[in-house]
KOLMAR-759834 format. One record per atom (N, C-alpha, C): z, y, x. Coordinates in steps of 0.1 Angstrom, whole numbers, padded with zeros to 4 digits, always signed. Each point is the difference from the previous one (the first is absolute). Layout:
// residues N
ZYX/...
This chain:
// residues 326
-1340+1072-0108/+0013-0004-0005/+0008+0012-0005/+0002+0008+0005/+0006+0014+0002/-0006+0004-0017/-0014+0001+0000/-0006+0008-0017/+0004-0008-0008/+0003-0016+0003/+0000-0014-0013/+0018+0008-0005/+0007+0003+0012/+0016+0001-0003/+0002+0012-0005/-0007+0014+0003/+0001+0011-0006/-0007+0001-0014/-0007-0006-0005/-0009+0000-0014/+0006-0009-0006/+0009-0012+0003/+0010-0007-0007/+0015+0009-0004/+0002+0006+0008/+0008+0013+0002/-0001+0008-0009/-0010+0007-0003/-0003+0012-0007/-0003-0009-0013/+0001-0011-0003/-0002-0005-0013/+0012-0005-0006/+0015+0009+0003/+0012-0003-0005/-0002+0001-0014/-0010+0009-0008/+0011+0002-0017/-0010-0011-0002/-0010-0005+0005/-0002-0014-0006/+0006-0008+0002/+0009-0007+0012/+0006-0010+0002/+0014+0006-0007/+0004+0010-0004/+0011+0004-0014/-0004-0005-0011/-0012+0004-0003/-0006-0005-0015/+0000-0014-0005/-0009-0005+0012/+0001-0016-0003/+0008-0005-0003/+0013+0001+0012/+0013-0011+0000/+0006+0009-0014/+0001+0013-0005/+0006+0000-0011/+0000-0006-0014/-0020-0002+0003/-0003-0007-0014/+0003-0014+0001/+0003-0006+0017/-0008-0015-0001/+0021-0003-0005/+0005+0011+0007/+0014-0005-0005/+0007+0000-0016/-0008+0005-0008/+0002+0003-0014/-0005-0015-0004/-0011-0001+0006/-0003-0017-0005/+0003-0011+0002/+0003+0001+0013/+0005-0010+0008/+0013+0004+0007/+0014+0007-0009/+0012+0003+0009/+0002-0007+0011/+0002-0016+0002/+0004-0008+0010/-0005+0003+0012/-0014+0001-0001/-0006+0004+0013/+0009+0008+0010/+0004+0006-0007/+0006+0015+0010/+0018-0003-0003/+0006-0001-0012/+0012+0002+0004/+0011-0006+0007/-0006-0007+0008/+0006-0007+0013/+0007+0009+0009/-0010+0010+0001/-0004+0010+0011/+0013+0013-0008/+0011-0008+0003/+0013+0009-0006/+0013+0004+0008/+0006+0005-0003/+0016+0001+0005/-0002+0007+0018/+0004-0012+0011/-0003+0001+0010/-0014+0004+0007/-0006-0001-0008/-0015-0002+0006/-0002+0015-0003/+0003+0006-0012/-0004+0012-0002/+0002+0009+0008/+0016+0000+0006/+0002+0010+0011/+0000-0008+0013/+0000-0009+0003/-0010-0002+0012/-0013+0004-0003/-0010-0004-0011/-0015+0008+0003/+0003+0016+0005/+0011+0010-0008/-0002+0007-0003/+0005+0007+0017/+0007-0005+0007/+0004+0007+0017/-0016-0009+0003/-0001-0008-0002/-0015+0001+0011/-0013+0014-0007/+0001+0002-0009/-0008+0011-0002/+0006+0014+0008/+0012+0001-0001/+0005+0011+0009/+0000-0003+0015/+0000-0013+0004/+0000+0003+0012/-0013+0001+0006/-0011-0006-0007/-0015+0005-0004/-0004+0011+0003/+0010+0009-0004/-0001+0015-0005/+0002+0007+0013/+0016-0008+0004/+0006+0007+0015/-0006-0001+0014/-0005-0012-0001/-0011+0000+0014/-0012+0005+0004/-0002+0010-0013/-0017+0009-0003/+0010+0013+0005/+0011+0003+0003/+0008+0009+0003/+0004+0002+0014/+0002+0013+0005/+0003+0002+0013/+0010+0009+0003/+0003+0007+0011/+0008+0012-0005/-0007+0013-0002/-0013-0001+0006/-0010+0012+0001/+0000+0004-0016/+0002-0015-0007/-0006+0007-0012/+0011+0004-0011/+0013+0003+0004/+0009+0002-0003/-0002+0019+0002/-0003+0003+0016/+0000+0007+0004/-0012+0011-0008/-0010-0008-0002/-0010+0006-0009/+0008+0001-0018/+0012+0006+0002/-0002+0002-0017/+0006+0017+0006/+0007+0003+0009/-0001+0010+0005/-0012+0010+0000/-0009-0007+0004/-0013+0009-0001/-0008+0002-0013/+0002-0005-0010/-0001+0002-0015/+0012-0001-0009/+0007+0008+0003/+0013+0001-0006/-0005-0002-0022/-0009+0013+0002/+0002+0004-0013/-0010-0010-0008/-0008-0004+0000/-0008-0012-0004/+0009-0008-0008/+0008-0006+0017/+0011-0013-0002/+0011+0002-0012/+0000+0013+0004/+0018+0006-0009/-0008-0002-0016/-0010+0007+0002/-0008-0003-0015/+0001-0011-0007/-0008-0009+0011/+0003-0016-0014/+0010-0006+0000/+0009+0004+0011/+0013-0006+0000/+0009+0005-0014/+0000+0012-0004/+0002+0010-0010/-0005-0007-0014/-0010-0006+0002/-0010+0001-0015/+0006-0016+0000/-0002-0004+0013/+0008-0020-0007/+0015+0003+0001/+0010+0002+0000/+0008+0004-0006/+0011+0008-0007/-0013+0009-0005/+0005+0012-0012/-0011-0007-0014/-0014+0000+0002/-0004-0003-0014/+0002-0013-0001/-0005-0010+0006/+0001-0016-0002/+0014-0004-0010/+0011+0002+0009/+0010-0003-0005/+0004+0005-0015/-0003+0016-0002/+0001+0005-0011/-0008+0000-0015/-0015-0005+0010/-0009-0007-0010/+0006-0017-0004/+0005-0005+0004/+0001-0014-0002/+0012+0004-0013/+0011+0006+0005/+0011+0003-0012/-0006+0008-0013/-0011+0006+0005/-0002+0010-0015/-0006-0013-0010/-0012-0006+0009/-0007-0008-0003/+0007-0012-0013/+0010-0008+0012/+0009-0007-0012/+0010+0004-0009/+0003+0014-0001/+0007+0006-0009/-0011+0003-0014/-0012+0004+0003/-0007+0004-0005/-0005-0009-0012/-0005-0010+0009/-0006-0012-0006/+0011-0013-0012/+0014+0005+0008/+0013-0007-0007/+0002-0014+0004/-0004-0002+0017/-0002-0016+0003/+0017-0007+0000/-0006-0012+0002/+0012-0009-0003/+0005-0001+0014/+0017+0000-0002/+0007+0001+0016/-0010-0005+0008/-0001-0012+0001/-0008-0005+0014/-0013+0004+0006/-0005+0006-0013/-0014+0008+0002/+0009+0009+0006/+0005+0013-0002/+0001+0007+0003/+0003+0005+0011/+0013-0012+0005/+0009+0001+0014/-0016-0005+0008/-0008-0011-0004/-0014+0000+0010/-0001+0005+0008/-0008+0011-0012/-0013+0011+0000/+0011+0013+0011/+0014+0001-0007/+0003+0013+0007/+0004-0002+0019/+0005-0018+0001/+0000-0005+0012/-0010+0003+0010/-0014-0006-0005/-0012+0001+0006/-0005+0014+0005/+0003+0008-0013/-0006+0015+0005/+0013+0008+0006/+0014-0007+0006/+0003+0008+0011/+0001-0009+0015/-0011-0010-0001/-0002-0003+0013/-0015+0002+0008/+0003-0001+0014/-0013+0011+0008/-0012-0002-0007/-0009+0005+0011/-0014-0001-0003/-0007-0013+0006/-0002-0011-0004/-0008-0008+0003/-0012-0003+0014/+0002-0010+0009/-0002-0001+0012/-0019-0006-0008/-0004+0001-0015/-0013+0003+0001/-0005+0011-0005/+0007+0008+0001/-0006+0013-0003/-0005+0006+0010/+0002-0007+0015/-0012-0002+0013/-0010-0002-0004/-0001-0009-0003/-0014-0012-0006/-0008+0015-0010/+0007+0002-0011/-0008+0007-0008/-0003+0014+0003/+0009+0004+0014/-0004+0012+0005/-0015+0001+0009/+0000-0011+0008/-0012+0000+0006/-0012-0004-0007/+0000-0010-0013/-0014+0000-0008/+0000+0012-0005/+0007+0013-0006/-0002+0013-0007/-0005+0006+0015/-0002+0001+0010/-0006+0008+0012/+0009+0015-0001/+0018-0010-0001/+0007+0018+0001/+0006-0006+0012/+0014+0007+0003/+0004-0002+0015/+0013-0013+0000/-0008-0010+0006/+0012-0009+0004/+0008+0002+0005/+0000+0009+0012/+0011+0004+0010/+0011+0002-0013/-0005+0013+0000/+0016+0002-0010/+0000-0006-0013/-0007-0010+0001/+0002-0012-0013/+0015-0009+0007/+0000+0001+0010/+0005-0013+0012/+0016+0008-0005/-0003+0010+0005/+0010+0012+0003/+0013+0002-0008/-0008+0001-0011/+0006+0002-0012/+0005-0017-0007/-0007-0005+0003/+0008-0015-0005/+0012-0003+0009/-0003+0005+0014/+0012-0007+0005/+0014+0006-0002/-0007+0018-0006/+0016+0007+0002/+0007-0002-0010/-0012+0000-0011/+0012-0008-0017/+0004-0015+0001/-0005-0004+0010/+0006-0020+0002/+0011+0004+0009/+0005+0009+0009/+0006+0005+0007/+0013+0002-0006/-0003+0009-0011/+0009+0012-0007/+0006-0010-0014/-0012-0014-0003/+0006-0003-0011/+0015-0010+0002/+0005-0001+0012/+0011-0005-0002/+0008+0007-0008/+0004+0008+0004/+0010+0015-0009/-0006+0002-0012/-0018+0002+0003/-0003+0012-0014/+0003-0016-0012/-0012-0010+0000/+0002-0010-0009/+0014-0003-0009/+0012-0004+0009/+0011-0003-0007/+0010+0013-0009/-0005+0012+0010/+0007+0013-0009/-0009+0004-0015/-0017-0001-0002/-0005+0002-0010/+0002-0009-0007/+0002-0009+0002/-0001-0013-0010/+0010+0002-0007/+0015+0000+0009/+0014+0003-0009/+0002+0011-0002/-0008+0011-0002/-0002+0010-0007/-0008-0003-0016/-0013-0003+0001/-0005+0001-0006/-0001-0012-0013/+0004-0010+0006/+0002-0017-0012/+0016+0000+0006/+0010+0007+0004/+0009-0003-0005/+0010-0001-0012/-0011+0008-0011/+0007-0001-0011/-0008-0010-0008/-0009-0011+0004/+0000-0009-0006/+0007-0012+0002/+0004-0002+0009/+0007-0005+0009/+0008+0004+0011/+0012-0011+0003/+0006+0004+0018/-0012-0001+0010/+0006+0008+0008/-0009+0000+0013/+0004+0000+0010/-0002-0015+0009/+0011+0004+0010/-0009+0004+0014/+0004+0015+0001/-0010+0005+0009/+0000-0003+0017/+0017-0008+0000/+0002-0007+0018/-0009-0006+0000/-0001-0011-0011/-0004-0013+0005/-0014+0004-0004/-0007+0007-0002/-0018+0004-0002/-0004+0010+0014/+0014+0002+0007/-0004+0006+0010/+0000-0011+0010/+0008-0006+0000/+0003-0012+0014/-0015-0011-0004/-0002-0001-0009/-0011-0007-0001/-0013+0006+0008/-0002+0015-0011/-0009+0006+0010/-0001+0003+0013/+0009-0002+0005/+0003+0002+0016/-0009-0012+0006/+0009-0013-0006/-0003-0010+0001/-0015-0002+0001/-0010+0001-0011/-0010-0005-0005/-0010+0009+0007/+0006+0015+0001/-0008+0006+0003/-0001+0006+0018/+0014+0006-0001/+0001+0009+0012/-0002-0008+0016/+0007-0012-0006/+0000-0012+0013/-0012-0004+0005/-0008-0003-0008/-0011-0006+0004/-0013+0010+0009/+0000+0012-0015/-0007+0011+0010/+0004-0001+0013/+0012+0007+0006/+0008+0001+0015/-0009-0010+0005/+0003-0013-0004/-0001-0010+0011/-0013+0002+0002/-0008+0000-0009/-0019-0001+0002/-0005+0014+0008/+0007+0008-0001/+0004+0011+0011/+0004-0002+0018/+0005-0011-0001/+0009+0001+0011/-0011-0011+0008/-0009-0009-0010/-0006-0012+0000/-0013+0014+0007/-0007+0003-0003/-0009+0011+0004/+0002+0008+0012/+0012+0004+0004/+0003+0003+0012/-0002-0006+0008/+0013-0016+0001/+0001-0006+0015/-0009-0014-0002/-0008-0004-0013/-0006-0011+0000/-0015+0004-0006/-0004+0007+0006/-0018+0007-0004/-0006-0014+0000/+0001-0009+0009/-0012-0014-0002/+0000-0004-0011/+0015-0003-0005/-0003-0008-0012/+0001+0011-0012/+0003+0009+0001/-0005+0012-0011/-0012-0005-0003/-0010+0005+0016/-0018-0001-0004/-0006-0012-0004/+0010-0010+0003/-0004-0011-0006/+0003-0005-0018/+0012+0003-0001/+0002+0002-0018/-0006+0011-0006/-0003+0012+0005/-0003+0012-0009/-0010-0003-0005/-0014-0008+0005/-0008+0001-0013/-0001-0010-0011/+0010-0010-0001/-0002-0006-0013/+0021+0005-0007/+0003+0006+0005/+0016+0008-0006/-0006+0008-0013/-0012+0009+0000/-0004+0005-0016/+0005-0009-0007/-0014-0010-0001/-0005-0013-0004/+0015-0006-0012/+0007-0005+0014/+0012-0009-0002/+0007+0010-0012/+0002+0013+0001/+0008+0008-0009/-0005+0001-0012/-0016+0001+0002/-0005+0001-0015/+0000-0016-0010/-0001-0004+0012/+0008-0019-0012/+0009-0002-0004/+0011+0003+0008/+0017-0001-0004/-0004+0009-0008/-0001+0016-0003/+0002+0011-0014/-0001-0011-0006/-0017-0006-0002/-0007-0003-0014/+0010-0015-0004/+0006-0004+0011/+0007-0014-0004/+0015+0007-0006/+0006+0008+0005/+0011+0005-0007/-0004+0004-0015/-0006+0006+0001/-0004+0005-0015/-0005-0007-0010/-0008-0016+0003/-0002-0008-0007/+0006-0011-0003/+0013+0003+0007/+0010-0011-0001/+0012+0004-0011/+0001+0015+0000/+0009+0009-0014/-0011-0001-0005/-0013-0002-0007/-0010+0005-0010/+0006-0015-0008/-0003-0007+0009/+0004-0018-0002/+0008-0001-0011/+0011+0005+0011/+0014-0007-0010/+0004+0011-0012/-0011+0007+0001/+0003+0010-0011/-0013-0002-0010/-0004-0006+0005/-0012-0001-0014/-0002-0002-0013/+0011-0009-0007/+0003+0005-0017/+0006+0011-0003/+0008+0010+0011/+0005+0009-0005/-0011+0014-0001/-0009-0004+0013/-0011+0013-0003/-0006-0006-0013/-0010-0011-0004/-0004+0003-0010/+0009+0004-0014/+0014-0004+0000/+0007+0005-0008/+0003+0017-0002/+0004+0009+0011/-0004+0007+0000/-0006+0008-0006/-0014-0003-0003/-0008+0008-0004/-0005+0013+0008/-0005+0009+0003/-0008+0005+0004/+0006+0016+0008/+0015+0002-0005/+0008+0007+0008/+0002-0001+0011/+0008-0008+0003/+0002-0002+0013/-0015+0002+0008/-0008-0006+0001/-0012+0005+0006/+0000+0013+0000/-0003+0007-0012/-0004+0015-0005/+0013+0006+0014/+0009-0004-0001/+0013+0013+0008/-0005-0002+0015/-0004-0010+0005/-0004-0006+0010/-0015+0006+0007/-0010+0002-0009/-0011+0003+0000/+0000+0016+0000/+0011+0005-0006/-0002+0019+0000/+0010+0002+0010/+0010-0005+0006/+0010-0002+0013/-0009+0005+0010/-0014-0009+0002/-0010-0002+0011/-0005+0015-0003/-0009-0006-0010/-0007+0014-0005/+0009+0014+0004/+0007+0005-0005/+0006+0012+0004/+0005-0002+0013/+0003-0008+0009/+0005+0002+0009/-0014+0009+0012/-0013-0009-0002/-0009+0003+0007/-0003+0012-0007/-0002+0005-0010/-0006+0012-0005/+0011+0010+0003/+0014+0001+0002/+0011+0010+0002/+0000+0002+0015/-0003-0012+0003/-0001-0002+0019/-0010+0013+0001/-0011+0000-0005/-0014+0004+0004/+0007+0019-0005/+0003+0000-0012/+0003+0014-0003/+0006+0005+0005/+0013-0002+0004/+0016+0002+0013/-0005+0006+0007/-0011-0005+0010/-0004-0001+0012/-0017+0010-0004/+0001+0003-0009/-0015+0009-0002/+0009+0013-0002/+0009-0002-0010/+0011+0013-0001/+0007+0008+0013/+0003-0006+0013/+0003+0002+0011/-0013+0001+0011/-0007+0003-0005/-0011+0003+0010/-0005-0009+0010/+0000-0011-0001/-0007-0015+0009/-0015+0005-0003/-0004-0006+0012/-0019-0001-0001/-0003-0016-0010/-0008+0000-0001/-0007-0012-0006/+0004-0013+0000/-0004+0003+0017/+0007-0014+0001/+0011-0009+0000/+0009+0010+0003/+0016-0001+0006/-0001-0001-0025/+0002+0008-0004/+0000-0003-0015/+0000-0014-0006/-0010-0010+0005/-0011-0013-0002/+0017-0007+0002/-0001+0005+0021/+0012-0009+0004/+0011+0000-0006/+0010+0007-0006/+0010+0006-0008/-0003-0013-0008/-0006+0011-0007/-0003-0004-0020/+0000-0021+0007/-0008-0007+0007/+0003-0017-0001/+0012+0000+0009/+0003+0004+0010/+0018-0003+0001/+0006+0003-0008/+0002+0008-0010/+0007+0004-0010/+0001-0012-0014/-0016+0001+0002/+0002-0011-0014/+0000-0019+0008/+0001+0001+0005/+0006-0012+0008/+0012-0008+0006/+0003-0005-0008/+0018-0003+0005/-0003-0017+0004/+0013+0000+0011/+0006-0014+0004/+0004-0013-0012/-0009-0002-0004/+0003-0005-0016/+0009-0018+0004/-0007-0002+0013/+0009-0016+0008/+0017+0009-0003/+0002+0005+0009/+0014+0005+0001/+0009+0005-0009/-0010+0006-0015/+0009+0002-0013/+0001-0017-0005/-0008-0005+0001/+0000-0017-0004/+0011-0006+0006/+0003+0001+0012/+0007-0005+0011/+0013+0000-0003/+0002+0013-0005/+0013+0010-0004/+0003-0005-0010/-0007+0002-0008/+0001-0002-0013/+0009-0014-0010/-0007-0014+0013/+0003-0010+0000/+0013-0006+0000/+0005+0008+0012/+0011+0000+0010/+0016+0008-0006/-0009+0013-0011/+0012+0006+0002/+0008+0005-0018/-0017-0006-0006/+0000+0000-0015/+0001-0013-0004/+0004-0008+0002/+0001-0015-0008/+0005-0005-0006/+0003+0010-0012/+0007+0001-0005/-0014+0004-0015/-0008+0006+0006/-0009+0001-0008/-0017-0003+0009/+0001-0015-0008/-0010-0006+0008/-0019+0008-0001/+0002+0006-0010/-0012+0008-0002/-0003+0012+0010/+0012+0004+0005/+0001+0014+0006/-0018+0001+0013/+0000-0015+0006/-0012+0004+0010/-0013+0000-0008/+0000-0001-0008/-0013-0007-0009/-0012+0013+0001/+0004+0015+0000/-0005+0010+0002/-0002+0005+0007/+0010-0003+0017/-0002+0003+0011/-0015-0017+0005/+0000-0010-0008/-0014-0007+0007/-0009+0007-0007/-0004+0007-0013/-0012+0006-0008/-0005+0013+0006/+0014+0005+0010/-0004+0013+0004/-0007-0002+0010/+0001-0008+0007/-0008-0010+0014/-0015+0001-0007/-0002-0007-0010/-0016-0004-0006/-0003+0015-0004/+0004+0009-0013/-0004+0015+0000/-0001+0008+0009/+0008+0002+0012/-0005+0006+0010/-0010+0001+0007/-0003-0014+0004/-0007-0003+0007/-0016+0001-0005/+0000-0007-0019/-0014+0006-0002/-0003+0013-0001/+0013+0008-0002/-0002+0016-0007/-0006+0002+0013/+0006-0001+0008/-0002+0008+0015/-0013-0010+0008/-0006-0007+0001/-0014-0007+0001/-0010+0010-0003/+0000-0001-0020/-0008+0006-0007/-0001+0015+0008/+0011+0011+0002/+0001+0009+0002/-0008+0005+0015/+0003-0010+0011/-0003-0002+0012/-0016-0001-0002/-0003-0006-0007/-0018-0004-0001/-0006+0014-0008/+0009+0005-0009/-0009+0010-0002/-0001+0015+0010/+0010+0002+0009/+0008+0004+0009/-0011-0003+0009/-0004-0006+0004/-0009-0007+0012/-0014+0005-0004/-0004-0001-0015/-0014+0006-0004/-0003+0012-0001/+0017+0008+0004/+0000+0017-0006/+0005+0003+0014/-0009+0005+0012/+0004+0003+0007/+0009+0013+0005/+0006+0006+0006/+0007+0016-0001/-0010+0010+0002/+0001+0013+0003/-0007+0009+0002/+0000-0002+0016/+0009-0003+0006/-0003+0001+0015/-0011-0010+0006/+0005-0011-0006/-0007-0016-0002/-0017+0008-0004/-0005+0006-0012/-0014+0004-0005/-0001+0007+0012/+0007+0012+0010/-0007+0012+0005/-0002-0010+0017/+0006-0014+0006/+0000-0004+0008/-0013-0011-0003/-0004-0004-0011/-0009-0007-0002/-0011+0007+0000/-0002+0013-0003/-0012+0009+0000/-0002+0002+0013/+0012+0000+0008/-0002+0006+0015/-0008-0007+0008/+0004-0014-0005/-0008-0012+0004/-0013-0003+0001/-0002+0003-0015/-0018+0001-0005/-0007+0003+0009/+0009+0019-0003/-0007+0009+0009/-0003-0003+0013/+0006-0007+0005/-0001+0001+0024/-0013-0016-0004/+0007-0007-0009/-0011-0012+0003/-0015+0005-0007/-0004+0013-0005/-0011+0001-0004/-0007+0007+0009/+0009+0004+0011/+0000+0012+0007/-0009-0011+0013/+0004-0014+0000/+0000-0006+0013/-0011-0005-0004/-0006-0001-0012/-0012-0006-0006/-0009+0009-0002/
């Protein structure tokens, strides 16, 4: 049961992909799954998040300070700044723009776990690092945003903070506090809480693909394009940042997909809630959900066939003792 739930698990950018296309054809399907439901799915994914948490592992960012400070650094110093170059660059339309720059200044995505452990880099500080930018994004999210798309718009940065508190900060705690004094039913939800998180993403995201689906094909091919190099550079700047500061291999792997991995529910969530004024604004925080997730698949699979140098000289060692026993 345990492999049926983890291989259903690890097959999120499919269950992205699908509900995105099946929602372009069939909007109705999905955009039910709106308003309320959004941020209710979106606190059960965090609290998902919070009961995989303890205080040890709070305590453990202490013991990899500089790792942590690293991707924490690279998700928000490039992300954010990539997302504004990006729609300046490209000349998107207000709602594109406020999106895209929304999305890339919120954390690092609770599957950039998932795609840390198929690349065979380190989950620990995959865990680590997601939780200290889900941590930090109350403050960092609402100050970059009204920095960065406040001159496309107002920004009201209280109310994107009390939300994120809300959506975000609250739930973690509790799934925290749920792991401390209620371990039975922790061990009892923890192994299908992935699961559950990776269907709410893909239903959030195909429920904006939905109601947004004459405007993407309208569109034309931009908005994807800003969306698509957002990902792209985020994971390739992640990887360089963190090669430029001297990381080994693997800790680089882990970086570079926290990096290019964002909370794309929570810019959706936000977005919904706080831009409604411009109903397009989530439309690129749900596409960044689908590009992420295949960029970083793809990336993880070839990641998985390119083992490291430590990975080749421990595999030889292996050879060696079992040829030794033969």
């Amino acid at each position: 049961m345990n492999r049926i739930l983890a291989a259903a698990t690890n097959g999120f950018p499919v269950w992205v992909v699908i509900g995105g296309a099946l929602a372009l054809v069939w909007p109705s399907w999905f955009t039910w799954f709106s308003g309320g439901f959004i941020t209710w799915g979106l606190a059960v994914i965090m609290l998902g998040m919070g009961i995989t948490l303890s205080v040890d592992d709070f305590r453990q960012v202490l013991k990899t300070p500089r790792a942590v400070g690293i991707g924490f650094a690279g998700q928000y110093l490039i992300m954010p700044l990539l997302g504004w170059s990006i729609a300046r660059g490209l000349k998107l339309e207000t709602p594109f723009a406020v999106g895209l720059i929304l999305v890339s200044c919120c954390p690092g995505g609770t599957a950039s776990n998932v795609v840390t452990y198929l690349a065979r880099a380190n989950v620990a500080l995959s865990v680590l690092m997601t939780m200290c930018s889900t941590m930090a994004a109350v403050v960092m999210t609402p100050l970059l945003t009204k920095w960065l798309a406040g001159r496309y718009v107002p920004v009201d940065a209280l109310g994107l903070f009390l939300s994120t508190l809300q959506i975000v900060l609250a739930p973690v705690l509790i799934g925290v506090v749920l792991n401390r004094y209620a371990p039975r039913v922790v061990q009892f939800v923890l192994p299908v809480a992935p699961l559950v998180s990776v269907l709410v993403i893909a239903m959030i995201c195909a429920s904006i693909i939905g109601s947004s689906a004459t405007q993407i094909r309208q569109s034309g091919g931009t908005l994807l394009l800003a969306v698509f190099l957002l990902h792209v550079g985020g994971f390739g700047l992640g990887y360089a940042f963190s090669h430029l500061l001297g990381c080994d291999p693997v800790t680089k792997r882990t970086i570079s997909i926290e990096v290019g991995m964002q909370n794309s529910g929570l810019g959706a969530a936000l977005a919904k809630t706080h831009f409604a004024a411009l109903p397009l604004a989530p439309l690129p925080c749900a596409l960044s959900a689908t590009f992420h997730s295949v960029i970083g698949s793809v990336l993880a699979a070839y990641w998985r066939m390119k083992p490291t140098r430590d990975e080749q000289q421990t595999e030889r060692r292996d050879d060696a003792a079992w040829a030794r026993k033969r």
